[in-house]
TORVEXVEX-910301 format. One record per atom (N, C-alpha, C, CB): residue number from 1; residue in one letter; x, y, z. Coordinates in nm, 2 decimals. Glycine has a CB too. Layout:
REM TORVEXVEX-910301
GUVO     k   r       px       py       pz
GUVO   NUM   A        X        Y        Z
...
END
This chain:
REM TORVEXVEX-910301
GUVO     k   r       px       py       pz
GUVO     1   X     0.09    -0.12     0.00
GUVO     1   X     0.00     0.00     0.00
GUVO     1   X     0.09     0.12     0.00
GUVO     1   X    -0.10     0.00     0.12
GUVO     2   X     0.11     0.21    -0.10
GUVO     2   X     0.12     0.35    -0.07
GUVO     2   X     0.11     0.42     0.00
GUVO     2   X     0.08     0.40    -0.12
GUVO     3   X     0.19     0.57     0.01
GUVO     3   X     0.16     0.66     0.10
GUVO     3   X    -0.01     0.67     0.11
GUVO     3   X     0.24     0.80     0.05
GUVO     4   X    -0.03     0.75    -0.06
GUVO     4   X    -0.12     0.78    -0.09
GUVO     4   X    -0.27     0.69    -0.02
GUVO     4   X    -0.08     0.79    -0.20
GUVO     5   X    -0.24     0.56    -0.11
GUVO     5   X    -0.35     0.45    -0.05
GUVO     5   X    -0.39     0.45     0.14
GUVO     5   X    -0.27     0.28    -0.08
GUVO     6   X    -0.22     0.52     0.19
GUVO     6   X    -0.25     0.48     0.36
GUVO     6   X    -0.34     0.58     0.34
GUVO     6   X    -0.14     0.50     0.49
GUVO     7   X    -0.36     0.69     0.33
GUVO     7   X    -0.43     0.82     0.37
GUVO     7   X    -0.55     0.79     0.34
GUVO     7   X    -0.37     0.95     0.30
GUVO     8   X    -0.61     0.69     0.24
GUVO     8   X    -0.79     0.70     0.23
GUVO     8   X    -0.81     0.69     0.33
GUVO     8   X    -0.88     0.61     0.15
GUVO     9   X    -0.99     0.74     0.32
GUVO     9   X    -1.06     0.66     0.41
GUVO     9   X    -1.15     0.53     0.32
GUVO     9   X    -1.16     0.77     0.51
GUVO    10   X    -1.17     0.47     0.38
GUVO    10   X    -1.27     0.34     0.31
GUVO    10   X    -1.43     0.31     0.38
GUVO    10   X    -1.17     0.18     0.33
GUVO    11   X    -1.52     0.29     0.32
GUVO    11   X    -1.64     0.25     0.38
GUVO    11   X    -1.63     0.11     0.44
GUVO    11   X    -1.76     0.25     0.28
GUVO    12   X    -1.78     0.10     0.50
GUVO    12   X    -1.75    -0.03     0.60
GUVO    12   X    -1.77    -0.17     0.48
GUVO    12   X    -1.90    -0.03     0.76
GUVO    13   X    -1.79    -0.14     0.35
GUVO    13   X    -1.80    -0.24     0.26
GUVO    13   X    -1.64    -0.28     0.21
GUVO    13   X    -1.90    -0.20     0.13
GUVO    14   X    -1.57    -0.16     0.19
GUVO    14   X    -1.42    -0.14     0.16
GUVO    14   X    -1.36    -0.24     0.26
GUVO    14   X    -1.35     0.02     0.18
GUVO    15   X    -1.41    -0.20     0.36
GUVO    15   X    -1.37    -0.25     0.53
GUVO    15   X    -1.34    -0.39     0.48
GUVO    15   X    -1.53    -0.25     0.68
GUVO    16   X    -1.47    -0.44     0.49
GUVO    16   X    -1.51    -0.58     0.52
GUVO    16   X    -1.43    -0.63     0.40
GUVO    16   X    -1.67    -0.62     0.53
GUVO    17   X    -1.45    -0.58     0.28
GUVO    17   X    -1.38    -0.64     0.14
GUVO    17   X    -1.23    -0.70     0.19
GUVO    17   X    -1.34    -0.49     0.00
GUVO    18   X    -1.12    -0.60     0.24
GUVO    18   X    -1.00    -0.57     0.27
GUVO    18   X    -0.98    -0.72     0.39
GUVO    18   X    -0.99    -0.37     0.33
GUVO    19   X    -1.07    -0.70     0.45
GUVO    19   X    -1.09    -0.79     0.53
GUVO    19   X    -1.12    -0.96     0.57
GUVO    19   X    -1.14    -0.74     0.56
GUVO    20   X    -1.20    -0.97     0.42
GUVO    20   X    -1.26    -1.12     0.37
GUVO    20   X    -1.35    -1.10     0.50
GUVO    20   X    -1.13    -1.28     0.37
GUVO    21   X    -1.43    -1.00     0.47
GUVO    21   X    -1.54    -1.06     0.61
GUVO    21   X    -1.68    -0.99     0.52
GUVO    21   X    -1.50    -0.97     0.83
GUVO    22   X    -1.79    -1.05     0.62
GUVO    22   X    -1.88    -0.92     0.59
GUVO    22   X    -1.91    -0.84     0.68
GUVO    22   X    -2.01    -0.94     0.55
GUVO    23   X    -2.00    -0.71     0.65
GUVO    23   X    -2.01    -0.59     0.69
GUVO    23   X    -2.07    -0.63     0.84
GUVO    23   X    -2.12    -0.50     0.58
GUVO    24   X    -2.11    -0.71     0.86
GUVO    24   X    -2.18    -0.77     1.00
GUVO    24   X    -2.06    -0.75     1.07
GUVO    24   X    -2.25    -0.95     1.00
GUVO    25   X    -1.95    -0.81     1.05
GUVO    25   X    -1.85    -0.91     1.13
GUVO    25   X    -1.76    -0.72     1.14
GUVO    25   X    -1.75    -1.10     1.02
GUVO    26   X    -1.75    -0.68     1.02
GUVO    26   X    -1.71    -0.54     1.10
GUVO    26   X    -1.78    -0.45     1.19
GUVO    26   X    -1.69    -0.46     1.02
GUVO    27   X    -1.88    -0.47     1.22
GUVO    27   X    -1.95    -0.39     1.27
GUVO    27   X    -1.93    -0.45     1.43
GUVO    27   X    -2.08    -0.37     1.19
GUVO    28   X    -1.93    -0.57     1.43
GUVO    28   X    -1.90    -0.64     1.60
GUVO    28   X    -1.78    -0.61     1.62
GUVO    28   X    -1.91    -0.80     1.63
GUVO    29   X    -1.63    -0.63     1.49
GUVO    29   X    -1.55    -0.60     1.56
GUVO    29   X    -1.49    -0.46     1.62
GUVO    29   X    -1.48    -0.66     1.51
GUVO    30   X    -1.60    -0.38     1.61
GUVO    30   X    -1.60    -0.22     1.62
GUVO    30   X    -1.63    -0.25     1.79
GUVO    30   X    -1.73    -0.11     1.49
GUVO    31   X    -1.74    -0.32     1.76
GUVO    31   X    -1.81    -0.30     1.94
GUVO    31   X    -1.73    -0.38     1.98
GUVO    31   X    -1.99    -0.34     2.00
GUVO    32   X    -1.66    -0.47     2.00
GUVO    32   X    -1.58    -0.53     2.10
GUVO    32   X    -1.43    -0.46     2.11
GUVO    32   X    -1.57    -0.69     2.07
GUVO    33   X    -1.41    -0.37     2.04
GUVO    33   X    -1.26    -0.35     2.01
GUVO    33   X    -1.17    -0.41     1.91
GUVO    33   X    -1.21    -0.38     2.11
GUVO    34   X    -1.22    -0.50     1.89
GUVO    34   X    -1.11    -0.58     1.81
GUVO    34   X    -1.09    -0.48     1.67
GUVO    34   X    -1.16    -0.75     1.76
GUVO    35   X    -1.15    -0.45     1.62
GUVO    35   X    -1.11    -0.33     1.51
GUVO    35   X    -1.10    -0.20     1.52
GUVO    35   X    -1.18    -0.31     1.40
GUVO    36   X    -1.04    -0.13     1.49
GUVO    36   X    -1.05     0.04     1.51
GUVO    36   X    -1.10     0.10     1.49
GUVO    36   X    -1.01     0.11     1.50
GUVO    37   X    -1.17     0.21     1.59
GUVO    37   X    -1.29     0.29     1.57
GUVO    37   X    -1.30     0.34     1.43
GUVO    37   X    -1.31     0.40     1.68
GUVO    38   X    -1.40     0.41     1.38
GUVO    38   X    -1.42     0.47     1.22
GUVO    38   X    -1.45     0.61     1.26
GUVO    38   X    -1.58     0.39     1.11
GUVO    39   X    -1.44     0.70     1.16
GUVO    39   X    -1.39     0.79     1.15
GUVO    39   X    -1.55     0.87     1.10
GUVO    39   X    -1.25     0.78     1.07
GUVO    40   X    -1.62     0.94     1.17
GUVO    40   X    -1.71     1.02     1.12
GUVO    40   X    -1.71     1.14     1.06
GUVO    40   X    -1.77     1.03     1.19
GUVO    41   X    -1.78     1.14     0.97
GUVO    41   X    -1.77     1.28     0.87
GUVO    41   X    -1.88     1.34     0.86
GUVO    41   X    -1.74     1.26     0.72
GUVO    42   X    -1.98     1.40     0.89
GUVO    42   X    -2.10     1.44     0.85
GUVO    42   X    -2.17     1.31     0.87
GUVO    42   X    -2.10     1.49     0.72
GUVO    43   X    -2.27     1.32     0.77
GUVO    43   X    -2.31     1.15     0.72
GUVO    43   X    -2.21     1.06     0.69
GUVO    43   X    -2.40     1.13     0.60
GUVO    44   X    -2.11     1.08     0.70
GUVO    44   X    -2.07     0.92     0.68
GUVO    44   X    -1.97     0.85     0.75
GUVO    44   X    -2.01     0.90     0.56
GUVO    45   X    -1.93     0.72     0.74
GUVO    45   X    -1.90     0.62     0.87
GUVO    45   X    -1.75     0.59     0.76
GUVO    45   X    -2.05     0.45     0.92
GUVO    46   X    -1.61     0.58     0.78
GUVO    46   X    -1.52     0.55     0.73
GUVO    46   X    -1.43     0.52     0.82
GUVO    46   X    -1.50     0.62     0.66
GUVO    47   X    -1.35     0.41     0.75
GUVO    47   X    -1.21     0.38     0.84
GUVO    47   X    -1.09     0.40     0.73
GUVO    47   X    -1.21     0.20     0.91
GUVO    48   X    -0.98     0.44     0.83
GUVO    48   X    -0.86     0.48     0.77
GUVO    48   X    -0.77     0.34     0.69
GUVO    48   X    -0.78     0.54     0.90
GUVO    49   X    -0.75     0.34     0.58
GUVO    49   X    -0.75     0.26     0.47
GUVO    49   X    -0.60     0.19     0.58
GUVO    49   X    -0.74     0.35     0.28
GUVO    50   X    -0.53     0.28     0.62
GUVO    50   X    -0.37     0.24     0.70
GUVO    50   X    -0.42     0.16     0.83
GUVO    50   X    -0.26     0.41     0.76
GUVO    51   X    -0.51     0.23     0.85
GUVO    51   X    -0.58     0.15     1.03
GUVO    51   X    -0.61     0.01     0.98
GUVO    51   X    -0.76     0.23     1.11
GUVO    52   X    -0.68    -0.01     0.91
GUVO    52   X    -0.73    -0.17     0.85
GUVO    52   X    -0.59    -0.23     0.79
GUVO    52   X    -0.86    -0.17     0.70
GUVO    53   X    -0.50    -0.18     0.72
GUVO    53   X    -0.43    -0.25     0.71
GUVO    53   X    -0.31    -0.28     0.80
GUVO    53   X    -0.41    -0.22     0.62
GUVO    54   X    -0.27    -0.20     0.91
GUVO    54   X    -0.21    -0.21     1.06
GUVO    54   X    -0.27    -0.35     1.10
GUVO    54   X    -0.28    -0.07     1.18
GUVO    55   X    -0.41    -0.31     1.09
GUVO    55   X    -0.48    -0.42     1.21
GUVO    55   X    -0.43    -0.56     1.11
GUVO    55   X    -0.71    -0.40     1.25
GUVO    56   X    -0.45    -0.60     0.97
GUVO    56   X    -0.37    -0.71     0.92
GUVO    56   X    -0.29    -0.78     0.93
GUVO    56   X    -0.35    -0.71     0.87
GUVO    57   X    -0.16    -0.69     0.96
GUVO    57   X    -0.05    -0.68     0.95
GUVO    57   X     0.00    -0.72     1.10
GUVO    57   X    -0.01    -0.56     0.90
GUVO    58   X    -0.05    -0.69     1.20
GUVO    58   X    -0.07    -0.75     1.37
GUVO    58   X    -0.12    -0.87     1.34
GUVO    58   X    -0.18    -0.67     1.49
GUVO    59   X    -0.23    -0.88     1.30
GUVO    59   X    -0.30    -1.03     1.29
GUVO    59   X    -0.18    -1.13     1.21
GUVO    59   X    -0.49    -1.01     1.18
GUVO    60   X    -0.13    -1.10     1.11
GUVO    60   X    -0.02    -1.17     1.08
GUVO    60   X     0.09    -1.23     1.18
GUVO    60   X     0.03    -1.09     1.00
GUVO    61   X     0.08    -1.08     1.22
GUVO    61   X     0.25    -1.10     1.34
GUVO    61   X     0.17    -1.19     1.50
GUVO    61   X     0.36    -0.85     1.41
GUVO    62   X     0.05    -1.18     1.52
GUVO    62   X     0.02    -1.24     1.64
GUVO    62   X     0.05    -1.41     1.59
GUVO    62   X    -0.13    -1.19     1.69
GUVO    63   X    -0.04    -1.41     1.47
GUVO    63   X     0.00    -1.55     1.37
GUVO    63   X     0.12    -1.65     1.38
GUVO    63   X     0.01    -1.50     1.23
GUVO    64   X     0.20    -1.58     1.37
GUVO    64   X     0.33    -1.66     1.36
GUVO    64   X     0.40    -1.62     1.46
GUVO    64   X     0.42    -1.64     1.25
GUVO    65   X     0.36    -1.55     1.57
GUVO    65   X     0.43    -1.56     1.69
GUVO    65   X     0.39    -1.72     1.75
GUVO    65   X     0.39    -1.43     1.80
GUVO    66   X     0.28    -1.72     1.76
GUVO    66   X     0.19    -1.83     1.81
GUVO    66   X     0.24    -1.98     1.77
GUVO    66   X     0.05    -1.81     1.74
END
């Protein structure tokens, strides 16, 4: 991912895409913590394109610590 790419924001469909999940499973991991909060704009609900891909990138490294 790019500078550029870090700096979007992404919807919770982008979310879930990025993620292999659906929009459900983002939305719980918002309320339990496990994902990072989203970023409000007016009307709209977004997460930082770098935040989702952080949280990946941990999930990797928790992975193969294990």
């Amino acid at each position: 991912m790019t500078k550029k790419d870090s700096d979007r924001l992404v919807s919770v469909r982008d979310a879930a895409a990025a993620l292999g999940c659906s929009v459900a499973t983002v939305w719980r991991g918002v309320a339990s913590g496990t994902l990072p909060q989203p970023i409000r704009i007016g009307g709209m609900t977004r997460w930082s394109a770098s935040e989702i891909a952080a949280f990946i990138e941990s999930a990797k490294a928790n992975r193969e610590a294990a």
